[in-house]
C-alpha angles and dihedrals in degrees: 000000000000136000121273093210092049121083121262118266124271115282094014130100125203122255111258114211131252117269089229134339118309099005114139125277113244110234135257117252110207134152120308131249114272086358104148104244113238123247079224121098104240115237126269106274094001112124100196118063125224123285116260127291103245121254128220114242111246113277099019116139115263126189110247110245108259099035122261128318120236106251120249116254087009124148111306127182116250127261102272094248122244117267113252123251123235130255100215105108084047096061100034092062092048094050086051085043097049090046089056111038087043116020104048097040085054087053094052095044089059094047098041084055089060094033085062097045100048080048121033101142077079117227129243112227092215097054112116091234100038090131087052094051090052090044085106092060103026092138089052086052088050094049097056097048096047084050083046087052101037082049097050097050085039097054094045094047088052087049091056098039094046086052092055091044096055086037086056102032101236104149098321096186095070085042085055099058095029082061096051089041090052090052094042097055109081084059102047080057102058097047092054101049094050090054096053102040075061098053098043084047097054085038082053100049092045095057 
């Protein structure tokens, strides 16, 4: 015995009541003979289920359950690339090296040719009145200390600074020579303004 608050039971309708007495019943639609049943619920007070859920044909292409997978050794993007580091300190040593190893022996070449033949009687550096002997070429003398001077900050800033550049990689070959060129300058230096005292002396004593 059932409720009569409560709704009718799945897959069955409630009897509607005759018009008048003795007029015919209206028949009861239920589900057909050899119908296939629906894996769908039928709805409350309807009689007939659902059609059918479709089926796919056989052979036909199905997505496989959980998408596609992405293929193995496939196509990858490259690795970004690493950003590049900076020559500076590179360059900058062997511009201080090169400064210093070129440009102030050239300066003291030229001064120690006119040093010589201004003076080519030569001059002793332990002589009491030496500053007196070089009085006649007292601006040559000037120039090649100030190119001594200039050399020697300029080959010790190129040592540092090569030494940075190969530490942090910023383009270590130039570092590399800078830092040869640096220690090779006060040489360099000294060579050249020998050469040249001696010939400004031997161009002194000819005129």
């Amino acid at each position: 015995m059932t409720d009569p608050q409560l709704p009718p039971p799945y897959g069955s309708a409630p009897a509607v009541p005759p018009a008048y007495p003795g007029a015919p019943q209206p028949p009861s639609y239920g589900a057909p003979s050899g119908a296939q049943a629906s894996p769908f619920p039928a709805p409350v007070g309807a009689g007939a289920p659902f059609p059918p859920a479709p089926q796919a044909p056989p052979g036909a292409y199905q997505v496989p359950v959980g998408g596609y997978a992405a293929p193995e050794g496939g196509y990858a993007l490259p690795p970004a690339a690493a950003p590049q580091k900076s020559g500076l300190l590179g360059i900058l040593a062997l511009v201080f090296a090169l400064l210093a190893a070129v440009a102030s022996p050239v300066v003291a070449g030229i001064a120690g040719f006119e040093i010589g033949t201004r003076i080519p009687s030569g001059f002793d550096t332990t002589d009491p009145n030496f500053l007196s002997v070089l009085s006649p070429a007292r601006d040559q003398v000037l120039w090649a200390e100030i190119a001594f001077w200039a050399g020697t900050v300029l080959g010790l800033a190129g040592i540092v600074v090569g030494i940075m550049a190969i530490v942090k990689k910023q383009r270590r070959a130039l570092g590399v020579v800078a830092l040869i060129l640096s220690v090779l300058g006060a040489g360099v230096y000294w060579i050249v303004l020998t050469i040249s005292l001696s010939l400004g002396t031997a161009n002194g004593l000819g005129a």
